[in-house]
C-alpha positions as CSV (number, residue, x, y, z in Angstrom):
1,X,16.1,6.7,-1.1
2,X,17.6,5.3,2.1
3,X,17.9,2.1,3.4
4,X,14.4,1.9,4.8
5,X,13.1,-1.6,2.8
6,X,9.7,-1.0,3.4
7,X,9.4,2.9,2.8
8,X,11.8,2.2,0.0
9,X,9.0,-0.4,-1.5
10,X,5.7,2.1,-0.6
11,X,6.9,5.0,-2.3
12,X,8.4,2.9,-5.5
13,X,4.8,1.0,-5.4
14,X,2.8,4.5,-5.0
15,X,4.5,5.9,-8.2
16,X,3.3,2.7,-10.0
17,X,-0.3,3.8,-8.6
18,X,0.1,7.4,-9.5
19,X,0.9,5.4,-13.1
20,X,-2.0,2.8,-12.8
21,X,-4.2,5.9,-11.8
22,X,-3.1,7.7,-15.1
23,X,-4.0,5.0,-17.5
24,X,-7.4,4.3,-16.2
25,X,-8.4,7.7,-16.3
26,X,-6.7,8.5,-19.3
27,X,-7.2,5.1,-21.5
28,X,-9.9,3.5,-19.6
29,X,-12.2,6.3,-18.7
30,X,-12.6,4.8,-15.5
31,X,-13.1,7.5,-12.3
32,X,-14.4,6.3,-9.2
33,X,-12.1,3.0,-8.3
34,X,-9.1,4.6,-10.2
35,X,-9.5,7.1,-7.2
36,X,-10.2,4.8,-4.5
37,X,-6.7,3.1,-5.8
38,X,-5.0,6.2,-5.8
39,X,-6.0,7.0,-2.2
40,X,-5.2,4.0,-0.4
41,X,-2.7,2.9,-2.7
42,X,-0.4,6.4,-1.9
43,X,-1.1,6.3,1.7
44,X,0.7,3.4,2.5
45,X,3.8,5.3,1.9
46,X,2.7,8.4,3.6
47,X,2.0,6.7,6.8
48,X,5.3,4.5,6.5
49,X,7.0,8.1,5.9
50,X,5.2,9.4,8.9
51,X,5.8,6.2,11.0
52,X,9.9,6.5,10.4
53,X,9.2,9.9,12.2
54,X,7.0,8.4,14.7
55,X,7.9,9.8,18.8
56,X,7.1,6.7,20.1
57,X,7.1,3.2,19.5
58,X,3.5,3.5,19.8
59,X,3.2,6.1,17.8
60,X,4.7,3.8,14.8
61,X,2.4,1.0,15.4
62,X,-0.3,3.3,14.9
63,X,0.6,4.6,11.8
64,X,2.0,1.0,10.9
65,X,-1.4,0.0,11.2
66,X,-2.9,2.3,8.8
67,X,-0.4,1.9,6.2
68,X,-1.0,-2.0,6.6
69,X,-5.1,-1.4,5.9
70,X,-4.5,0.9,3.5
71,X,-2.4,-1.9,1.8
72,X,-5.1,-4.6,2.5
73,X,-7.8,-1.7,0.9
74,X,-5.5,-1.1,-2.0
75,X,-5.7,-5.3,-2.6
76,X,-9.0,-5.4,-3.0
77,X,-9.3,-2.4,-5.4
78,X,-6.9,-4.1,-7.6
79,X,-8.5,-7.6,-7.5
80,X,-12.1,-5.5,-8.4
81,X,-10.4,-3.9,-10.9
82,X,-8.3,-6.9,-12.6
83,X,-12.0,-8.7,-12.2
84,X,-13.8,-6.0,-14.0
85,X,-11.3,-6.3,-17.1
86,X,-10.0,-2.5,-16.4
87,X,-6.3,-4.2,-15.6
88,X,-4.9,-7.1,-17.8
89,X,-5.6,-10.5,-15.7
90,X,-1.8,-11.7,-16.9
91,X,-0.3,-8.7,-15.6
92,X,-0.4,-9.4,-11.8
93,X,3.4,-7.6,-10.5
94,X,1.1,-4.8,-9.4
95,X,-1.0,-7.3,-7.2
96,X,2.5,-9.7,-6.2
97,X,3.8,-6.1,-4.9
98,X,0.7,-5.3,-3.2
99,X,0.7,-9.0,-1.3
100,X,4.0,-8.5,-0.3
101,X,4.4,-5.2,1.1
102,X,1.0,-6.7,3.1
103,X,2.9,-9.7,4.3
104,X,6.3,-7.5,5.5
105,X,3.8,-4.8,6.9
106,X,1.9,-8.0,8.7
107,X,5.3,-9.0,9.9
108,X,6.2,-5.1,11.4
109,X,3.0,-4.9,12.9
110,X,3.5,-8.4,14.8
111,X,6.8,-8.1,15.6
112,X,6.3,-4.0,16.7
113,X,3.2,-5.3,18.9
114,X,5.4,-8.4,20.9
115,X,7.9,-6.0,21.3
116,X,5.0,-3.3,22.7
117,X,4.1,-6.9,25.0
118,X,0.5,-6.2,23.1
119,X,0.1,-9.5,22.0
């Protein structure tokens, strides 16, 4: 991995969806949110891969943008599924990670959009 903070922390946090994913199919027999998770849960790091690549500064907003409500998608299908009892309500690091690439994702968008003069 490079030096990239956020790309670094999407693809480290999509593996740990591709795992969450695992266990409620496999332990919890649970197949419709454990797919909605796995979607918008991988995605952030796709579009942050895509927005590194972006040919404009534009371009990166837009796929900034996704990745950010993708992230704020992927929240709420862990809070339903923490709520529902299929994740343990003491085990939160999967949320905590979740709220903060949000927040620094928040932050690029801001800052990307001021520097676009969009605000």
């Amino acid at each position: 991995m490079g030096t990239n903070l956020i790309l670094d922390k999407s693809i480290n946090f999509a593996i740990r969806i591709v795992r969450a994913y695992n266990y409620l199919q496999n332990e919890k027999k649970e197949y419709v949110m454990s797919r909605q998770l796995l979607k918008s849960g991988t995605s952030i790091g796709a579009n942050m891969k895509e927005a590194v690549q972006a040919q404009s500064k534009k371009d990166f907003l837009s796929k900034t943008n996704i990745a950010l409500k993708e992230a704020s998608e992927t929240e709420f299908w862990i809070e339903l599924l923490t709520k529902t009892e299929y994740f343990n309500k003491e085990d939160k690091s999967l949320m905590n990670d979740c709220v903060e690439i949000n927040k620094i994702l928040q932050t690029i968008v801001k800052t990307t959009k001021k520097n676009l003069n969009m605000l």
